[in-house]
PQR file of N, CA, C, O and H, with PARSE charges and radii, in Angstrom:
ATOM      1  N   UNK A   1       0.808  -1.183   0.000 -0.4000 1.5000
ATOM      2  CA  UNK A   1       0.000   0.000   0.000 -0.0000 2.0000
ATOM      3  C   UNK A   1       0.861   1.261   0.000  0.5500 1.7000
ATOM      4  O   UNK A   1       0.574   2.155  -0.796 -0.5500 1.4000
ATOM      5  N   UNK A   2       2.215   1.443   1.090 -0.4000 1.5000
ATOM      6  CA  UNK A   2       3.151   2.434   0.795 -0.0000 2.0000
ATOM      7  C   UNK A   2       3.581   2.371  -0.891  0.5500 1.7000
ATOM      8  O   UNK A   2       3.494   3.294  -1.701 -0.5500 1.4000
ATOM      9  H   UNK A   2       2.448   0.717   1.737  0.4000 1.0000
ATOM     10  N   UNK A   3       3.856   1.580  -1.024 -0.4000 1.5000
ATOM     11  CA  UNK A   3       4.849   1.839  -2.454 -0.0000 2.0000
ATOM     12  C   UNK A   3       3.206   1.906  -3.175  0.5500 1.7000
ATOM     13  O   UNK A   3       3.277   3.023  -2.662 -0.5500 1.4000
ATOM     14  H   UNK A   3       3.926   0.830  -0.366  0.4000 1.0000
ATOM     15  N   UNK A   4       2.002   1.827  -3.759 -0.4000 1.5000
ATOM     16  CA  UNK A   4       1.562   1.989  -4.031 -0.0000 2.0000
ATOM     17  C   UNK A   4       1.417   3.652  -4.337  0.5500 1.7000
ATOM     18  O   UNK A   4       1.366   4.233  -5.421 -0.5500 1.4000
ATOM     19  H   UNK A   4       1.944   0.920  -4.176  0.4000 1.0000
ATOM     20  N   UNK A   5       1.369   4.201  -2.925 -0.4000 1.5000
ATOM     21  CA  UNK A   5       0.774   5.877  -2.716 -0.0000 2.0000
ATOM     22  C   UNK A   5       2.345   6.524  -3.365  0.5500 1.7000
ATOM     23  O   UNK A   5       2.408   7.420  -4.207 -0.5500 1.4000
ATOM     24  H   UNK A   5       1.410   3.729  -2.045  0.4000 1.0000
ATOM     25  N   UNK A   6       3.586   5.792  -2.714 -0.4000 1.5000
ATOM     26  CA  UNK A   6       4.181   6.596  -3.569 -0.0000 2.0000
ATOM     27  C   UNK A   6       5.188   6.761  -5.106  0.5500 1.7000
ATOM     28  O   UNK A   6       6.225   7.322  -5.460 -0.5500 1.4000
ATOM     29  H   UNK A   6       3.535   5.064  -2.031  0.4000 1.0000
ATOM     30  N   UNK A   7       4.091   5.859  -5.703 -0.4000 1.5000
ATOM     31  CA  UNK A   7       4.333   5.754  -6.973 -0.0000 2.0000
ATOM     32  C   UNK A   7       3.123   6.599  -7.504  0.5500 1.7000
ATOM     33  O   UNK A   7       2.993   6.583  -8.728 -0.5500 1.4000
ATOM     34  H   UNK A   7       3.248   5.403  -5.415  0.4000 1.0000
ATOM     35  N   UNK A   8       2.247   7.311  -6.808 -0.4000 1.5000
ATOM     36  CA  UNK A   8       1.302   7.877  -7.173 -0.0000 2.0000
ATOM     37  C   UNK A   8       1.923   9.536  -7.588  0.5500 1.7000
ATOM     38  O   UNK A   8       1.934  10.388  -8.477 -0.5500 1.4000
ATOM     39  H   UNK A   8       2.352   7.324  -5.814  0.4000 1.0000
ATOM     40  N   UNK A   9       2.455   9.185  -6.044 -0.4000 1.5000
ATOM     41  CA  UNK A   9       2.705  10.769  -5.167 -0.0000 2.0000
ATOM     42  C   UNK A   9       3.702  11.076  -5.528  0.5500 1.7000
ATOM     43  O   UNK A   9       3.769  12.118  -6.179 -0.5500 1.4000
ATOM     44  H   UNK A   9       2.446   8.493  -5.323  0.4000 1.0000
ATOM     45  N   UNK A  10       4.631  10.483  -5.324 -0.4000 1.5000
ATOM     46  CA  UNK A  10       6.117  11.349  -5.999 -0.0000 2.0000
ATOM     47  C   UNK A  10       6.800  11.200  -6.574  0.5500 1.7000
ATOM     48  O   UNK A  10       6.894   9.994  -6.804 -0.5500 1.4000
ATOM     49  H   UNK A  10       4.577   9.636  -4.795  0.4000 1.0000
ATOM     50  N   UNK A  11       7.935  12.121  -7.382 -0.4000 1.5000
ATOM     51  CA  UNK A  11       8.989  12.408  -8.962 -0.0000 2.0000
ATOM     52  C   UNK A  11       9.304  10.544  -8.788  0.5500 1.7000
ATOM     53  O   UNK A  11       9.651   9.752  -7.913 -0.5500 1.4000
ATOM     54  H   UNK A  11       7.858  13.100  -7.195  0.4000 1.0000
ATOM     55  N   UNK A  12       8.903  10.540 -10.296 -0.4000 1.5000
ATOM     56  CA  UNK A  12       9.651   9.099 -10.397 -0.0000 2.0000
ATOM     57  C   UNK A  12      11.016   8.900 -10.181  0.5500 1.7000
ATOM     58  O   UNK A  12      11.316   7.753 -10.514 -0.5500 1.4000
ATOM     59  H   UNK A  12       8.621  11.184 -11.007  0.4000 1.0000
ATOM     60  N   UNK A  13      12.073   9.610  -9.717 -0.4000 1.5000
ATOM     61  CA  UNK A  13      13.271   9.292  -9.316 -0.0000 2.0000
ATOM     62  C   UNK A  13      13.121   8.395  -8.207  0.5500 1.7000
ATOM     63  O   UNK A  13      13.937   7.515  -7.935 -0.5500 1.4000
ATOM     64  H   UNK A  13      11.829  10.541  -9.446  0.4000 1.0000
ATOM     65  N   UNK A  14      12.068   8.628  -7.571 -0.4000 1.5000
ATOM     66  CA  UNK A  14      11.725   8.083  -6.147 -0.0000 2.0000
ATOM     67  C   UNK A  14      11.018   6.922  -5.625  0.5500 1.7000
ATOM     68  O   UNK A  14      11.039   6.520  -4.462 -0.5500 1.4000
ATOM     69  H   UNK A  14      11.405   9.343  -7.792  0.4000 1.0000
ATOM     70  N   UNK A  15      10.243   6.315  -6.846 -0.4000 1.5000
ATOM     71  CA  UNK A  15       9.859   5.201  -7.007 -0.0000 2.0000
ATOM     72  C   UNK A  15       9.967   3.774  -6.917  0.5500 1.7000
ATOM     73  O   UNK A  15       9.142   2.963  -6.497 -0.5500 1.4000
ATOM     74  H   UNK A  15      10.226   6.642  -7.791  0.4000 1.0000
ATOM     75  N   UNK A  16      11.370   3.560  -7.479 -0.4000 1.5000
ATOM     76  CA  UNK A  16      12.131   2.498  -7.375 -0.0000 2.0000
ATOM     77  C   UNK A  16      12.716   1.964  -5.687  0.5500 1.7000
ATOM     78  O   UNK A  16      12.928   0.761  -5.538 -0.5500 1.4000
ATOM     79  H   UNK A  16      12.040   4.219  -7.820  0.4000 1.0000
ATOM     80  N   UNK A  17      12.930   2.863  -4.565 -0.4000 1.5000
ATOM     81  CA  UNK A  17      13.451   2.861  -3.690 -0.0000 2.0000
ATOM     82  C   UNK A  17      11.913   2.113  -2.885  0.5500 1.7000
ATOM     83  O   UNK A  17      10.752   2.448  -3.122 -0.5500 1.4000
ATOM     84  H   UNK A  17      12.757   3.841  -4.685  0.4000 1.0000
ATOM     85  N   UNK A  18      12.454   0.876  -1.760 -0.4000 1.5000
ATOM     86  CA  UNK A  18      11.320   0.399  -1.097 -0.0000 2.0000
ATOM     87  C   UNK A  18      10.724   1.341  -0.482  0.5500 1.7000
ATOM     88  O   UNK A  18      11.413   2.180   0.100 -0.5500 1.4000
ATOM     89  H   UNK A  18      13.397   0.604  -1.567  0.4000 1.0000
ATOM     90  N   UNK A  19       9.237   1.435  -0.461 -0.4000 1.5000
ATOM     91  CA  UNK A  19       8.740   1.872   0.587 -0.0000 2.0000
ATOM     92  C   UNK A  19       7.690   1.427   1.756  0.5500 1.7000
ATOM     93  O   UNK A  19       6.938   0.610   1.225 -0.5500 1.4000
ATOM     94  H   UNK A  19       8.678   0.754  -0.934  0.4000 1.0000
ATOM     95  N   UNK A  20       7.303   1.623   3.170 -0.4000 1.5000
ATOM     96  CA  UNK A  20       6.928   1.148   3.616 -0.0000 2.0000
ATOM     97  C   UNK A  20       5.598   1.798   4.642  0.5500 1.7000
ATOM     98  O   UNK A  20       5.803   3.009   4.723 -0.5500 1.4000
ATOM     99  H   UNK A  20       7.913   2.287   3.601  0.4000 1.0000
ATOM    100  N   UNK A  21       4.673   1.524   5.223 -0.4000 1.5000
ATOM    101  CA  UNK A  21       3.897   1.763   5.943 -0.0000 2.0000
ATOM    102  C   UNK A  21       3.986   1.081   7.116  0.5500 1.7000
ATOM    103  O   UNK A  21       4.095  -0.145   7.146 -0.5500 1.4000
ATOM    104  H   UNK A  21       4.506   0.540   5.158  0.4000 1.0000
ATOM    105  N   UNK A  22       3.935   2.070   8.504 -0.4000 1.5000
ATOM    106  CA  UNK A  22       3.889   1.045   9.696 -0.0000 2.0000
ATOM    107  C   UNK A  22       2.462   1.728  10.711  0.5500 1.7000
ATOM    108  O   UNK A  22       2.464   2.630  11.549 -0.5500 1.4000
ATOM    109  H   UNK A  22       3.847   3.065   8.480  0.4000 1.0000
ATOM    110  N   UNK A  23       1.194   0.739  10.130 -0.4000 1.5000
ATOM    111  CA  UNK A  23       0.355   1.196  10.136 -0.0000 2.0000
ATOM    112  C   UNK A  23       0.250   0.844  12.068  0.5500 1.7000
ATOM    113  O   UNK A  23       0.000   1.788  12.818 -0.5500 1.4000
ATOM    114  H   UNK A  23       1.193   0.007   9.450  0.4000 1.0000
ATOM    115  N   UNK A  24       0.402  -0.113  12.449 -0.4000 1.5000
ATOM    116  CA  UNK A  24       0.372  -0.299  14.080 -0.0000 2.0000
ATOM    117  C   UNK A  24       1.339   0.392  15.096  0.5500 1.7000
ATOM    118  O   UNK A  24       1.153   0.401  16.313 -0.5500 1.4000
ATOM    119  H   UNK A  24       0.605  -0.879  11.840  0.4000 1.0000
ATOM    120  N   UNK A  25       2.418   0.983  14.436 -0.4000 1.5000
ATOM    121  CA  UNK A  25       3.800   1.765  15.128 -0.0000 2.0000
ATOM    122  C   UNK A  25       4.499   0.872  15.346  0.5500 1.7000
ATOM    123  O   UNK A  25       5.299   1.166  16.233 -0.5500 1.4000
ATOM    124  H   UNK A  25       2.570   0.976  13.447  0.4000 1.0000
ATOM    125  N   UNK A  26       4.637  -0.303  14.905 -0.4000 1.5000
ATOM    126  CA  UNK A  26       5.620  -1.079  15.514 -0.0000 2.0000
ATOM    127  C   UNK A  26       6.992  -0.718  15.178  0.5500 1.7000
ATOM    128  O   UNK A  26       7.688  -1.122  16.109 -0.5500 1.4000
ATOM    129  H   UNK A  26       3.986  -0.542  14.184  0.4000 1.0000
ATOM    130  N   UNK A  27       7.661  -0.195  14.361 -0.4000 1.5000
ATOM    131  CA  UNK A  27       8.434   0.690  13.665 -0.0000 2.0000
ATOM    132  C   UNK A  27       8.922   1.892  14.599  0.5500 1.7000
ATOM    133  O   UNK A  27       9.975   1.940  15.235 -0.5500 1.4000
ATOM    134  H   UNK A  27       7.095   0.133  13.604  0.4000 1.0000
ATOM    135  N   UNK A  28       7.932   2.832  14.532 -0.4000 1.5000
ATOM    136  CA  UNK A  28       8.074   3.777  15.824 -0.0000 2.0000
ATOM    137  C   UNK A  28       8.358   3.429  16.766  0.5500 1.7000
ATOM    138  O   UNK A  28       9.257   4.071  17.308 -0.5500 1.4000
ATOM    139  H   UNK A  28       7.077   2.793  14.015  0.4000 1.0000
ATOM    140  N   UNK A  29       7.787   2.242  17.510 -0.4000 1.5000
ATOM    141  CA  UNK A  29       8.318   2.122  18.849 -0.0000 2.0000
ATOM    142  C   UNK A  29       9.919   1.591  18.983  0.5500 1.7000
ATOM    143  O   UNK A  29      10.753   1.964  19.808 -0.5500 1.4000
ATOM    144  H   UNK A  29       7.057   1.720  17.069  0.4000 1.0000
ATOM    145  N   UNK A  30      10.066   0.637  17.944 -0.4000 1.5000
ATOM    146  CA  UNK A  30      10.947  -0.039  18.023 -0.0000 2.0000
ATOM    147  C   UNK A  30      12.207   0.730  18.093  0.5500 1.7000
ATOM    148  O   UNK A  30      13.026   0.597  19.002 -0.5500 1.4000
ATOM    149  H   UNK A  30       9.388   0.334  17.273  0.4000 1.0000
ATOM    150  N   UNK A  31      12.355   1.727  16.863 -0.4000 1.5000
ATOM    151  CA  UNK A  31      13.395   2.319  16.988 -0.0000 2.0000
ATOM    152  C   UNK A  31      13.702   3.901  18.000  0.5500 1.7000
ATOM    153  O   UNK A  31      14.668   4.645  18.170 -0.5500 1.4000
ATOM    154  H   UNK A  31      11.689   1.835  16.125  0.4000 1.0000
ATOM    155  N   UNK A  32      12.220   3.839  18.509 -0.4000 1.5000
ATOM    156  CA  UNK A  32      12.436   5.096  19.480 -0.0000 2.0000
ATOM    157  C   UNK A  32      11.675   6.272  18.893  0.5500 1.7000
ATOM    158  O   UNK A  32      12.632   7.003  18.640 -0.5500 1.4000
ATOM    159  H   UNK A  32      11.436   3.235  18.370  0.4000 1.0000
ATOM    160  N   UNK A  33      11.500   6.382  18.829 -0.4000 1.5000
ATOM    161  CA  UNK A  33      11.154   7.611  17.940 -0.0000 2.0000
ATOM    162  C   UNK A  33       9.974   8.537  18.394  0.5500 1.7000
ATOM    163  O   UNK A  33       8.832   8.165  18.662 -0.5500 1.4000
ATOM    164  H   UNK A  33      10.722   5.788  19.034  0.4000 1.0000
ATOM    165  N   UNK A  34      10.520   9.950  18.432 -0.4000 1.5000
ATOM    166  CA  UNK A  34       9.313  10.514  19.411 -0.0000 2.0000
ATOM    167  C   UNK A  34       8.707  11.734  18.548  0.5500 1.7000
ATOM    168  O   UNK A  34       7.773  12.411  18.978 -0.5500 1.4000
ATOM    169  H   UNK A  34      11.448  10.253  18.214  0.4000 1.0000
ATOM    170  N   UNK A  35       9.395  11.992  17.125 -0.4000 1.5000
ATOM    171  CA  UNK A  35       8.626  12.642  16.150 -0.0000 2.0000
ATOM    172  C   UNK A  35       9.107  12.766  14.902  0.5500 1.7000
ATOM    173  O   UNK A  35       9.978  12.037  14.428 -0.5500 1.4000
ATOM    174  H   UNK A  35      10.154  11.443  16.776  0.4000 1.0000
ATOM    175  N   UNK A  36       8.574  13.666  14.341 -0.4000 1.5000
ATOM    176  CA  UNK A  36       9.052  13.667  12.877 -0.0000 2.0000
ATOM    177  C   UNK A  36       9.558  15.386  12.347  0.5500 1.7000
ATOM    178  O   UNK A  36       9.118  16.453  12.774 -0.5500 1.4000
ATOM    179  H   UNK A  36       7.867  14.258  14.726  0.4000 1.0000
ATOM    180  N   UNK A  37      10.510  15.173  11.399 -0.4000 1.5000
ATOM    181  CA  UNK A  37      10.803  14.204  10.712 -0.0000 2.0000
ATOM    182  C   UNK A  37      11.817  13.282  10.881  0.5500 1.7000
ATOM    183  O   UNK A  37      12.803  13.816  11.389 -0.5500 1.4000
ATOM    184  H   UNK A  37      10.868  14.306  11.052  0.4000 1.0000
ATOM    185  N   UNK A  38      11.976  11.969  10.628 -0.4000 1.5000
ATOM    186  CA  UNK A  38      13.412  11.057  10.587 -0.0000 2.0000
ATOM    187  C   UNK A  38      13.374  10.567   9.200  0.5500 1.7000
ATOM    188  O   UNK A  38      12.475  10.260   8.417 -0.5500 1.4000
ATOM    189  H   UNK A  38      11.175  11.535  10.215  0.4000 1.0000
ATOM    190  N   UNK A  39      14.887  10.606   9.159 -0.4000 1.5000
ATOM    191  CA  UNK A  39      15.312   9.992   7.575 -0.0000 2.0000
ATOM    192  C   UNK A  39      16.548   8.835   8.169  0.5500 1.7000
ATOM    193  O   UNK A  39      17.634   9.038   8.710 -0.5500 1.4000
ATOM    194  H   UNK A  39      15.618  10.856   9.795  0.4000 1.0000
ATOM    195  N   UNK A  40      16.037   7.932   7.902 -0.4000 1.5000
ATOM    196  CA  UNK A  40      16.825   6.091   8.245 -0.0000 2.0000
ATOM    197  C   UNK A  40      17.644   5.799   6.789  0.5500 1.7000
ATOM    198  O   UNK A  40      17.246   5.872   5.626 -0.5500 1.4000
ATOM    199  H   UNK A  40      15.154   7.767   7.462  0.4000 1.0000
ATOM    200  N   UNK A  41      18.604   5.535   7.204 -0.4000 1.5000
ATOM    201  CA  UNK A  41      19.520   5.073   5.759 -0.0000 2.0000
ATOM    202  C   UNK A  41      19.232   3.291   6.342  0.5500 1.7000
ATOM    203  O   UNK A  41      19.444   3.061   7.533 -0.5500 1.4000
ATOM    204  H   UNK A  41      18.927   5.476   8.149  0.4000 1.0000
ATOM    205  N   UNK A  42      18.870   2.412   5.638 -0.4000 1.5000
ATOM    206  CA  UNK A  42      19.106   0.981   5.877 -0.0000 2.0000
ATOM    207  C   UNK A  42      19.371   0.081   4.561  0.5500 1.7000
ATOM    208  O   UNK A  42      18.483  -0.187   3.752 -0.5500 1.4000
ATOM    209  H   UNK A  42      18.698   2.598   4.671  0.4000 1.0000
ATOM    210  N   UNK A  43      20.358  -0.236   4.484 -0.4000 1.5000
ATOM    211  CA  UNK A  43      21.052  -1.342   3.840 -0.0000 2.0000
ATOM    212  C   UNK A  43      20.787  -2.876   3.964  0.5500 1.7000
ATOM    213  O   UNK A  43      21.125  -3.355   5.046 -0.5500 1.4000
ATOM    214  H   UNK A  43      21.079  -0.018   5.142  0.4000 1.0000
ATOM    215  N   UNK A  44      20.307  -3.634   3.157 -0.4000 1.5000
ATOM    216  CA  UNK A  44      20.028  -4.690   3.324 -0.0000 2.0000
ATOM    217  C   UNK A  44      19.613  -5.184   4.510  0.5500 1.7000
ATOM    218  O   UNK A  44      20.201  -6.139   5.017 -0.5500 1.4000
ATOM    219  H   UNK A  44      20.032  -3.245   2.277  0.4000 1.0000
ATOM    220  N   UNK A  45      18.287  -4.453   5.244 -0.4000 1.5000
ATOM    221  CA  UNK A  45      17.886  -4.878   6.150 -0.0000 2.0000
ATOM    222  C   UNK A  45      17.841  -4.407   7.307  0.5500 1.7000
ATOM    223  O   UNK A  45      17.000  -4.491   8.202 -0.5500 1.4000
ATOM    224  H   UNK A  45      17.808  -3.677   4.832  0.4000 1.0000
ATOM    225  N   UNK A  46      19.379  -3.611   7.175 -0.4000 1.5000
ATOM    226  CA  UNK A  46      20.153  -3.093   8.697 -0.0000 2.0000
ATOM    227  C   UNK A  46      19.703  -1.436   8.796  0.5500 1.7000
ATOM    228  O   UNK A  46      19.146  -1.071   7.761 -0.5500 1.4000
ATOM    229  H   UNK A  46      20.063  -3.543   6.448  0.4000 1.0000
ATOM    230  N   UNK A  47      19.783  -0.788   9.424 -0.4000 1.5000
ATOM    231  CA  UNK A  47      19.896   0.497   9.922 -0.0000 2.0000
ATOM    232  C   UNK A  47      20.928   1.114  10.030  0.5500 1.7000
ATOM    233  O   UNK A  47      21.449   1.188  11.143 -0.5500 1.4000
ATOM    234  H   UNK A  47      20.235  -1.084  10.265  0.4000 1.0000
ATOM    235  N   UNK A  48      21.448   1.659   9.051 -0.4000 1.5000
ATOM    236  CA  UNK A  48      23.385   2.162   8.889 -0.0000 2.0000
ATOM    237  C   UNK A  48      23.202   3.676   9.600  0.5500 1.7000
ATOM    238  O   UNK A  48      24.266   4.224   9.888 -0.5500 1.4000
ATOM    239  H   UNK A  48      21.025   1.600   8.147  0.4000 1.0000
ATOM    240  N   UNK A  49      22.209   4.267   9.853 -0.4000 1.5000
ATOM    241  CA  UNK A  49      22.176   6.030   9.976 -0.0000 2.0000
ATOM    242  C   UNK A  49      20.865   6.339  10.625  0.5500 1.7000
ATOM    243  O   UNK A  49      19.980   5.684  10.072 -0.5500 1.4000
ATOM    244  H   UNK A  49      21.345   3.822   9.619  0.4000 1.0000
ATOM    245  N   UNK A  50      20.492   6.954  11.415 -0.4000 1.5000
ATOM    246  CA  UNK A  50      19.423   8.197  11.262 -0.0000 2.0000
ATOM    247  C   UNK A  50      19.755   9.494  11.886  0.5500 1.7000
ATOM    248  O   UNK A  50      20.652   9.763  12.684 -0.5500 1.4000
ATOM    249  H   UNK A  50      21.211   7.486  11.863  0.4000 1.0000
ATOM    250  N   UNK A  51      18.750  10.319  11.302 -0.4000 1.5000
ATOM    251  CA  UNK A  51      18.532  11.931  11.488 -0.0000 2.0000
ATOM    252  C   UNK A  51      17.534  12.267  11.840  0.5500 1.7000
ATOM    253  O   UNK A  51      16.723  12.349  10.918 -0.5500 1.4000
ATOM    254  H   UNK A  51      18.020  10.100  10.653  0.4000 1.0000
ATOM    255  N   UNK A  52      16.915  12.690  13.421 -0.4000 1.5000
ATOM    256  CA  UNK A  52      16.297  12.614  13.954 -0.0000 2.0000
ATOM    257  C   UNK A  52      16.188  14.401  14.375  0.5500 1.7000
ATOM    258  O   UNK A  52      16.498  14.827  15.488 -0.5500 1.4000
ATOM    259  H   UNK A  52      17.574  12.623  14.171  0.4000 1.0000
ATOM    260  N   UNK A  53      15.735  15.192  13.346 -0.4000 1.5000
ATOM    261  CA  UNK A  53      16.273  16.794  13.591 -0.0000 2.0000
ATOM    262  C   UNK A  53      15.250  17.399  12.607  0.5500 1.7000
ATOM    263  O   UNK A  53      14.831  16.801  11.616 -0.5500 1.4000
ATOM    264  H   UNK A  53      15.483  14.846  12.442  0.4000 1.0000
ATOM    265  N   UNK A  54      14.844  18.805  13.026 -0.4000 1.5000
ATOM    266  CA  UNK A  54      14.330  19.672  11.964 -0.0000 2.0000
ATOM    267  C   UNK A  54      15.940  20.422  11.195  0.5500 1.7000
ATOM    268  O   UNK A  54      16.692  20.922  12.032 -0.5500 1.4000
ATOM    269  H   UNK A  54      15.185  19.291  13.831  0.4000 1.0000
ATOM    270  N   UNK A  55      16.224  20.461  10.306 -0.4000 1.5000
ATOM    271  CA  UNK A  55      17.042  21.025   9.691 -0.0000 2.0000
ATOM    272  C   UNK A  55      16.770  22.285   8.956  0.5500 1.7000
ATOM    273  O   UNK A  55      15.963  22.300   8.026 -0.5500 1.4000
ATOM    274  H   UNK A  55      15.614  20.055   9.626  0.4000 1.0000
ATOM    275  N   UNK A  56      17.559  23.573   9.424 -0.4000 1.5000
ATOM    276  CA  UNK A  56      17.777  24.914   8.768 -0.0000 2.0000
ATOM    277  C   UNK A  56      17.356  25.222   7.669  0.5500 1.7000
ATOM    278  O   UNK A  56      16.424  25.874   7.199 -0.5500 1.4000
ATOM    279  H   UNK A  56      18.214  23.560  10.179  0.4000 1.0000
ATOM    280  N   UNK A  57      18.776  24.245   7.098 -0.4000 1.5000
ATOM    281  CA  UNK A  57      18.802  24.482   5.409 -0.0000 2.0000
ATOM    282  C   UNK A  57      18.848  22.678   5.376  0.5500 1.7000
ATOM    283  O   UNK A  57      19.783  22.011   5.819 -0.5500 1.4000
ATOM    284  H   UNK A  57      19.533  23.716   7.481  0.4000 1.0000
ATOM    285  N   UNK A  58      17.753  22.197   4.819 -0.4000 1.5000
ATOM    286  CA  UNK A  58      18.000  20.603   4.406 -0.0000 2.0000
ATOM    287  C   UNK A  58      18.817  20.536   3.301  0.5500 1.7000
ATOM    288  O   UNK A  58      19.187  19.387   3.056 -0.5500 1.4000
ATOM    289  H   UNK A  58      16.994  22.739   4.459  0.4000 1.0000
ATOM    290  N   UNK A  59      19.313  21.582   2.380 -0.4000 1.5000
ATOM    291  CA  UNK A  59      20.188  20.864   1.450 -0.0000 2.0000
ATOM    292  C   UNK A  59      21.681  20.320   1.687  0.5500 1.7000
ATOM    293  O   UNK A  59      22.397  19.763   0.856 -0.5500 1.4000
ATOM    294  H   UNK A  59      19.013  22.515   2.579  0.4000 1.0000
ATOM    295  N   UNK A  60      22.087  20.742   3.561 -0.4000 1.5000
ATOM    296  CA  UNK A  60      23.188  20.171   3.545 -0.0000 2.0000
ATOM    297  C   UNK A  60      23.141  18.855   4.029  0.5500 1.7000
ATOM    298  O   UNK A  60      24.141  18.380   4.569 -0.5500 1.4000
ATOM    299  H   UNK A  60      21.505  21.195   4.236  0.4000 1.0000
ATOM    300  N   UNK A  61      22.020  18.151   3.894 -0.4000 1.5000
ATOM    301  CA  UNK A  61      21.792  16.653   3.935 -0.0000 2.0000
ATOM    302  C   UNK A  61      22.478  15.912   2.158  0.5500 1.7000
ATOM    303  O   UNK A  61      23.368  15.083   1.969 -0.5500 1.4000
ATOM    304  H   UNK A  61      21.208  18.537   3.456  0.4000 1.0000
ATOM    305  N   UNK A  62      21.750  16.527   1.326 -0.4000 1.5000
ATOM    306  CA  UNK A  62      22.041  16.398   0.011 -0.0000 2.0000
ATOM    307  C   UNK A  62      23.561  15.356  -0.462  0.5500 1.7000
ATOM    308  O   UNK A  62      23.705  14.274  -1.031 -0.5500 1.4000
ATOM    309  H   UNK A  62      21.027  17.200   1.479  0.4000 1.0000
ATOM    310  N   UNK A  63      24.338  16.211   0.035 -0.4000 1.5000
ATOM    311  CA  UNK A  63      26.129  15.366  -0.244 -0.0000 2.0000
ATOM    312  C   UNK A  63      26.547  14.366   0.975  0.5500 1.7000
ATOM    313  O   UNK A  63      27.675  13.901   1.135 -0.5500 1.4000
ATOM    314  H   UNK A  63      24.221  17.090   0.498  0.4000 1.0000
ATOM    315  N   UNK A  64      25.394  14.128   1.813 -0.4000 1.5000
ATOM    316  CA  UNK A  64      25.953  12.706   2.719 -0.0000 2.0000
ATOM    317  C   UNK A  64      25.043  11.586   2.499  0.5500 1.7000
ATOM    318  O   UNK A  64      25.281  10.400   2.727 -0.5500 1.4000
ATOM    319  H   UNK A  64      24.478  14.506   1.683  0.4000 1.0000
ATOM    320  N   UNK A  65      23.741  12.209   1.930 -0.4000 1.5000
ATOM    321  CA  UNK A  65      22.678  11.037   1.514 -0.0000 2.0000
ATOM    322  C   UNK A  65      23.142  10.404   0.268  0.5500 1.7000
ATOM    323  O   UNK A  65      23.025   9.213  -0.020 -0.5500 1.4000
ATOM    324  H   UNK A  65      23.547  13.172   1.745  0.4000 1.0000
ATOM    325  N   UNK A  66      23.849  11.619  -0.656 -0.4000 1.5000
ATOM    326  CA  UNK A  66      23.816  10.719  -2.091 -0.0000 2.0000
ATOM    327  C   UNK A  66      25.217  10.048  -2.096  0.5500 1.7000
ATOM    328  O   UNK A  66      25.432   9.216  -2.978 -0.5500 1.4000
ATOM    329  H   UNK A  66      23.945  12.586  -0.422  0.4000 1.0000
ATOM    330  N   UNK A  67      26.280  10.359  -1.108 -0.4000 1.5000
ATOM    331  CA  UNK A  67      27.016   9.815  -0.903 -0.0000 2.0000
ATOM    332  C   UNK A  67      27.049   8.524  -0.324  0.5500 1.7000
ATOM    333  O   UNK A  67      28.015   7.764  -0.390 -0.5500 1.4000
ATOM    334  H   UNK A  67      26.105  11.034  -0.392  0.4000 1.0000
ATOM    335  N   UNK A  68      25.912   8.276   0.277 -0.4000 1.5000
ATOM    336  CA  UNK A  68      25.637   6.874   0.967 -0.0000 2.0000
ATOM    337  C   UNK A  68      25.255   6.107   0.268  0.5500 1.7000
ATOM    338  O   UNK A  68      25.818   5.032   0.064 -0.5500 1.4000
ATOM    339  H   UNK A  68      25.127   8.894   0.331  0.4000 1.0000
ATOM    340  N   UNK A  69      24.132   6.507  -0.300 -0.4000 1.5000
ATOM    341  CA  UNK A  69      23.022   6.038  -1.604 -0.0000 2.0000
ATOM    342  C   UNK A  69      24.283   5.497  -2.768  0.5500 1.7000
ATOM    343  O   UNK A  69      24.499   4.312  -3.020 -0.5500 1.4000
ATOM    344  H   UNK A  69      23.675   7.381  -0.134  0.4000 1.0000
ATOM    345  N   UNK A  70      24.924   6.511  -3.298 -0.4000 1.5000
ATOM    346  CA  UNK A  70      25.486   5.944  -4.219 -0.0000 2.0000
ATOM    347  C   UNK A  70      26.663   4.671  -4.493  0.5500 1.7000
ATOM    348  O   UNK A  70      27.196   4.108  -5.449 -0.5500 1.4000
ATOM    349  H   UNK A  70      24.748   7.474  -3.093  0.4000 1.0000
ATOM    350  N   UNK A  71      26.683   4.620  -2.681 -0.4000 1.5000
ATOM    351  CA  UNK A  71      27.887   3.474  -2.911 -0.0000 2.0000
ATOM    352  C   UNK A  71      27.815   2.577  -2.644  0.5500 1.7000
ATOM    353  O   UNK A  71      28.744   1.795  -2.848 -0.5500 1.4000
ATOM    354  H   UNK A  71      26.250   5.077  -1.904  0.4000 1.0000
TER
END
């Protein structure tokens, strides 16, 4: 149903990447989480990163995400 809405909803660059719904919070609870926004880098399964922050200027996220992403 996630990857559904966002193959609806957003730039097809963005499509291809899993997406997920955690409609009971089990997700939320698990990893802690007491609001939004968070951005989780996870690699085959694992949880390599998160950013758990309102950010200023979000574009200086830009050169550590695509740096992660790309390798």
């Amino acid at each position: 149903m996630a990857q559904a809405y966002v193959q609806k909803k957003l730039p097809v660059e963005v499509t291809a990447i899993p997406w997920y719904a955690d409609a009971q919070g089990e997700a939320w609870k698990a990893l802690g989480l007491k609001g939004t926004p968070v951005i989780i880098g996870i690699c085959k399964g694992r949880m390599e990163w998160m950013i758990r922050a309102l950010l200023k200027d979000p574009a200086t996220l830009t050169p550590g995400i695509r740096t992660w992403v790309e390798s």
